[in-house]
N, C-alpha and C positions, 0 to 999 in steps of 0.2 A: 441198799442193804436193809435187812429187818432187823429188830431187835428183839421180836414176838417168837426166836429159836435162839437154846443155851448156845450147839457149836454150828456153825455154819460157815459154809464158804459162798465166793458170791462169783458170778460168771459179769461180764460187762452188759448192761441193756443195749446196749448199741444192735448187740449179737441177734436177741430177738426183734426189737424194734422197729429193725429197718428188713427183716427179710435173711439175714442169712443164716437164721437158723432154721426156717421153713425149706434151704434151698442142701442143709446140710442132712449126710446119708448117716444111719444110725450109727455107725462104727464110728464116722469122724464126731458125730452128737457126744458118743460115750469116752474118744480119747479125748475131747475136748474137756468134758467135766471129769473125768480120771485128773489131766495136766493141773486143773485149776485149784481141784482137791490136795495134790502134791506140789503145788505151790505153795500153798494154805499151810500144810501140813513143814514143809520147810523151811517156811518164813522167806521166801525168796523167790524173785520173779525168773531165776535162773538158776536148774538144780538140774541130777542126771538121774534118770529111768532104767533101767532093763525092763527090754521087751517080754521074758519072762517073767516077771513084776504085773505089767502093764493087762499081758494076758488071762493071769490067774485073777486079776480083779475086776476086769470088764468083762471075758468073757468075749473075745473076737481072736482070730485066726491070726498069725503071722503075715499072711498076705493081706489082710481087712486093716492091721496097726497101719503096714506099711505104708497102703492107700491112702487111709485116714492124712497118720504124718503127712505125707504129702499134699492135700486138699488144703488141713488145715492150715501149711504153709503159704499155700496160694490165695487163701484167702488173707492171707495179712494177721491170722491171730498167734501162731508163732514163729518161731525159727529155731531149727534143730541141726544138730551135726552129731556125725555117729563115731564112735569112740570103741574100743572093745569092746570083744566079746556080749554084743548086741547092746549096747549101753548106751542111752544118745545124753546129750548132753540138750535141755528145752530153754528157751526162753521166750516169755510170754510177750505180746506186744498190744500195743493201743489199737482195738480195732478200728479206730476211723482214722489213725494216720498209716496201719499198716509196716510199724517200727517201734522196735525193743522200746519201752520206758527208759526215760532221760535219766540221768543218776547213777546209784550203785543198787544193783537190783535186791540185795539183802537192806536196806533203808525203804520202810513202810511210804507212796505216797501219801501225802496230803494234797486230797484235793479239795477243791474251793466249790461250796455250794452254785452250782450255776443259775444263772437267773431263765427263765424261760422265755425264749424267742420264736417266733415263727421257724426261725431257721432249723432251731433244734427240733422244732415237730415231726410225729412223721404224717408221711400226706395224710392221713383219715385222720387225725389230732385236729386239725382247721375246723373239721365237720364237727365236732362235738363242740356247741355250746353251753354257755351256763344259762339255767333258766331265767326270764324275764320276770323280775320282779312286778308284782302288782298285785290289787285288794283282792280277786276274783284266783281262788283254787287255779281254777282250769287255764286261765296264763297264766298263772307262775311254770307252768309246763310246756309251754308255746302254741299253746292249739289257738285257732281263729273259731271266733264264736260268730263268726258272719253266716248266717244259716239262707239269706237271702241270694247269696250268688249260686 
């Protein structure tokens, strides 16, 4: 999250990090940040939508929501069930375990700064090092000054 915006809502890194937001179609992109937005806006990681709501403020078709819903499901970031007159009922879930947050979804997590692992990288993260310390400019950037080979 930043603190460099007054209101903001924040989507999980997971989501871009590893690839599934490169793999998601614009309409599930925009019910995704719509859900995360009315999350935000409810204080709750489980609140209910109309599809008429959903449409006047994204801006995608009844059959694109539907899609969407759907996609987003299967990818692990929510679960919905539909209620009246086009009314679903969302709740948000962890994308890397693919299940509703543990608790009462109106109580804010606290999560625990994590420490950084290989594990948690993603693959191109390994490839970015920090520069090599030393008196010469040009390694502290990693270049070899062997002009001989």
């Amino acid at each position: 999250m930043t603190v460099m915006i007054d209101s903001f809502f924040g989507i999980h890194p997971f989501v871009v990090r590893f690839g599934l937001w490169a793999k998601m179609m614009p309409s599930e992109r925009s019910l995704y940040v719509y859900l995360m937005e009315r999350s935000e806006f409810y204080c709750s990681r489980e609140f209910q939508a109309k599809d008429s709501d959903l449409r006047a403020s994204v801006g995608v078709s009844g059959r694109a929501a539907c899609n969407a819903r759907k996609k987003l499901q299967e990818y692990g970031l929510i679960r919905y069930k539909a209620g009246l007159g086009n009314r679903y009922t969302y709740t948000i879930c962890d994308p890397k375990t693919k299940q509703p947050y543990l608790g009462d979804p109106k109580v804010p997590l606290a999560m625990p700064k994590r420490l950084r692992s290989n594990a948690d990288e993603t693959p191109t993260a390994s490839l970015r090092q920090e520069p090599q310390k030393a008196s010469a400019p040009a390694l502290s950037y990693g270049l070899k000054l062997d002009f001989n080979s």
